[in-house]
C-alpha positions as CSV (number, residue, x, y, z in Angstrom):
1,X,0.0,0.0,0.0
2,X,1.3,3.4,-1.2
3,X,1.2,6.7,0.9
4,X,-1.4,8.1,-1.0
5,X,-3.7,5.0,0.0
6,X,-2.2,4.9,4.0
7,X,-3.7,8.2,3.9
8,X,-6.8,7.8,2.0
9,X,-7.5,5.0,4.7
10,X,-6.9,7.1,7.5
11,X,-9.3,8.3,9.7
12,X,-11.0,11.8,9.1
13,X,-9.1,12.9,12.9
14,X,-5.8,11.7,11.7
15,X,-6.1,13.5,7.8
16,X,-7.2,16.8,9.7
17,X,-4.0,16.7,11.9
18,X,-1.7,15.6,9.6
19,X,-3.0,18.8,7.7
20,X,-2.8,21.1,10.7
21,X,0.9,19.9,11.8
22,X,2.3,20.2,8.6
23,X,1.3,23.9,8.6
24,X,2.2,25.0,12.2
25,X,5.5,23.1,11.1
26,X,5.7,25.8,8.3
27,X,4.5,28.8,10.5
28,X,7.1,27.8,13.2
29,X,10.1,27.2,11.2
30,X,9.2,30.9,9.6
31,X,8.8,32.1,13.2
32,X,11.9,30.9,14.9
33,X,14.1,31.5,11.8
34,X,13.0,35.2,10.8
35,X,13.4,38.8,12.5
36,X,9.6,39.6,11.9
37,X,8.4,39.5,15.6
38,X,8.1,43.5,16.0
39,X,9.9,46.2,13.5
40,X,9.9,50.3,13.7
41,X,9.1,52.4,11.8
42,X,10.8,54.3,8.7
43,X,12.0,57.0,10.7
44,X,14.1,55.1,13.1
45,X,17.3,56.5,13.8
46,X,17.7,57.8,10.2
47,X,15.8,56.5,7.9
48,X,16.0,52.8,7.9
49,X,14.1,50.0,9.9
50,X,14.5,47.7,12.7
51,X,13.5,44.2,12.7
52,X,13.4,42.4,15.8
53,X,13.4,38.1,15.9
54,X,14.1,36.0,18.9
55,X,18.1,35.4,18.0
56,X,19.0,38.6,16.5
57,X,17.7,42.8,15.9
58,X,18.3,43.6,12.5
59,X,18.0,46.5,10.5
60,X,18.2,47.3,6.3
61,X,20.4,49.9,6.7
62,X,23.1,49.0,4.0
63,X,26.3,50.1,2.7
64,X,27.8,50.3,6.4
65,X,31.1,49.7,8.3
66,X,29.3,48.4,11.7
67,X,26.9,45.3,11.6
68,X,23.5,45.4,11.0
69,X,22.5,43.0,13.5
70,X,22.8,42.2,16.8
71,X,23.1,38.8,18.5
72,X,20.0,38.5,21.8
73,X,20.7,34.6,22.4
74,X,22.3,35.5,25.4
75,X,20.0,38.6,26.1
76,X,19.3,39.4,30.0
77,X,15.9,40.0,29.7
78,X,13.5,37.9,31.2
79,X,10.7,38.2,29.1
80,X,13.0,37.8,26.1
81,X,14.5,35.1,27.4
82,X,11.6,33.4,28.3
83,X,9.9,34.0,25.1
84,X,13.1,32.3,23.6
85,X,12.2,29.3,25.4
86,X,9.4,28.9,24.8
87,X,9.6,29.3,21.9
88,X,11.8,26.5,21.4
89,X,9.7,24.3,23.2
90,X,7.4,25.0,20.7
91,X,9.1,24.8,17.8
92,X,10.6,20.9,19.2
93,X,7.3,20.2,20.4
94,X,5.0,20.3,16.7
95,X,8.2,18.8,14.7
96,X,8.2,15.8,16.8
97,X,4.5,15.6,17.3
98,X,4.5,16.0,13.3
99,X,6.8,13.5,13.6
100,X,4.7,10.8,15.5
101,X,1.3,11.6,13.9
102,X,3.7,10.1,10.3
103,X,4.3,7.1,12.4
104,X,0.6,7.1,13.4
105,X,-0.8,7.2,10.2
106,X,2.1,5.8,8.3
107,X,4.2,3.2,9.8
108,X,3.6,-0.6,10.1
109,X,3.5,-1.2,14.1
110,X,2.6,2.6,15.1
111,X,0.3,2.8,12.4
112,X,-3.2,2.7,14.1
113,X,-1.1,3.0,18.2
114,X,-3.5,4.8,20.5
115,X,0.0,5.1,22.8
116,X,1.3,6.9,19.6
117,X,-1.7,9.0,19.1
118,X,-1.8,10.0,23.1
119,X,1.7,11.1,23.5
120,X,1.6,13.5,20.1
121,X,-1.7,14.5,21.9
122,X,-0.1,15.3,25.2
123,X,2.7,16.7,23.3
124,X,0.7,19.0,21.2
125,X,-1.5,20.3,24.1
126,X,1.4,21.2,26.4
127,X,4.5,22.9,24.0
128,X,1.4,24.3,22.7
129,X,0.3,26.2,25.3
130,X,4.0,27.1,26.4
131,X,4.2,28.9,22.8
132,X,1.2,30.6,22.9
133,X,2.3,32.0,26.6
134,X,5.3,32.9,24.9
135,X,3.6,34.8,22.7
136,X,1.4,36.4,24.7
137,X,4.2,37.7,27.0
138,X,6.2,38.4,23.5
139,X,3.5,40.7,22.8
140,X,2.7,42.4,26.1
141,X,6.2,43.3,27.1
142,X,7.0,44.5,23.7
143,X,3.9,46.9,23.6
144,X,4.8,48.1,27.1
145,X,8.4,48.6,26.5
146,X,8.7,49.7,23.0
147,X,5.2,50.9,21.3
148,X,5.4,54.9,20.9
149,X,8.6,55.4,22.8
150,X,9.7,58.8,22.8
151,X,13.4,59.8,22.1
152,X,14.5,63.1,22.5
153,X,12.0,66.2,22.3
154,X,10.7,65.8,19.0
155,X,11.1,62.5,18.0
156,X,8.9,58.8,18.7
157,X,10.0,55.8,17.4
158,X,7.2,53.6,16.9
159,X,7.7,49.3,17.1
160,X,4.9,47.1,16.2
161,X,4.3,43.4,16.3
162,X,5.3,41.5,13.0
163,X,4.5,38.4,10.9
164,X,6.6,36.1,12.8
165,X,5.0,37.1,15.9
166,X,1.2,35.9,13.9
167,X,2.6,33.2,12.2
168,X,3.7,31.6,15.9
169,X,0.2,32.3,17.0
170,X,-1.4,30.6,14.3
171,X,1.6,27.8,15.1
172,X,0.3,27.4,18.8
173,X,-3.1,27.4,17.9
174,X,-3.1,24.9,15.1
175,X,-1.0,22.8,17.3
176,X,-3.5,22.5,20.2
177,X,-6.9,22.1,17.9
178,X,-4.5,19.0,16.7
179,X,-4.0,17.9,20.1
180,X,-7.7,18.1,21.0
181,X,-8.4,15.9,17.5
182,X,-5.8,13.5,18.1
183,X,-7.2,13.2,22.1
184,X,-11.1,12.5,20.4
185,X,-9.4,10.1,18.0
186,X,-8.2,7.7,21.0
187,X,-11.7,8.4,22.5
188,X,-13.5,7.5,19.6
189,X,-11.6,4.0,18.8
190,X,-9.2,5.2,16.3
191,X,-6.2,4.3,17.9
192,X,-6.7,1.7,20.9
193,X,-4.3,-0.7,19.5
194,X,-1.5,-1.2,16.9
195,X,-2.0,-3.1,13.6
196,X,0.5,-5.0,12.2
């Protein structure tokens, strides 16, 4: 039996999740990797803008002799800091629940394990929530600390959340509707046991 047919015959649970993991894999990866969590504005210290990620501030000013990012990974902040890791608890958390639903729906002794199916449930529901708390804080502290912030007497920069910021949203959130699916596919009988 062929992919296409392994996942034809799964259930309508399992198709839906496999769906929804695949994309918060692709929102998360985007996420982690990019400096879109919060950028200024044009006017920002001359002209050019500032991206902000979780690794790294970044800014399109070109043509210069000094770098145009700066490293955070070891950034004393806590709310940075504990953005960052949760973050990566997130980001670990759908790849490897991604991971298990494939042996779930895919792979000769999993394939049909309600033990599979439970701990990508578990999994999803808990790095979930820990990146959508990230978030959250992400977005809180950065509106306090940064949103309208005056500079001098007649100048404001102005910071706003970004794309990375939405797509890890739209990663936590698709992570725990699949974690709720995968927990009503157990308690409906699609996973009690392993076929062979």
């Amino acid at each position: 039996m062929g992919l296409l047919d392994e996942f034809k015959s799964a259930s309508i649970f399992g198709k839906i999740v496999f769906i929804l993991l695949f994309l918060a894999s692709f929102c998360i990866i985007i996420a982690f990797t990019c400096t879109g969590w919060g950028e200024s504005n044009e006017t920002y210290g001359g002209g050019y803008k500032v991206h902000w990620g979780l690794w790294r501030i970044c800014s399109n000013k070109e043509f210069t002799s000094s770098s145009v990012c700066t490293d955070v990974s070891g950034w004393a902040n806590d709310w940075y800091a504990f953005t960052q890791a949760a973050s990566c608890f997130g980001f670990f958390g759908i790849l490897v629940a991604f991971f298990l639903v494939i042996l779930y729906l895919f792979v000769g002794k999993c394939k049909g394990n309600g033990e599979v199916a439970t701990g990508a449930a578990i999994l999803c529901l808990v790095t979930g929530v820990i990146l959508l708390v990230g978030c959250i804080v992400f977005g809180a502290e950065f509106d306090d600390v940064y949103y309208d912030r005056q500079v001098g007497a007649n100048s404001r920069w102005e910071f706003w959340l970004s794309y990375s910021f939405g797509l890890a949203i739209v990663a936590s959130l698709l992570e725990i509707v699949s974690g709720v699916l995968l927990i009503l596919e157990c308690k409906k009988g699609g996973g009690t046991s392993a076929s062979g």
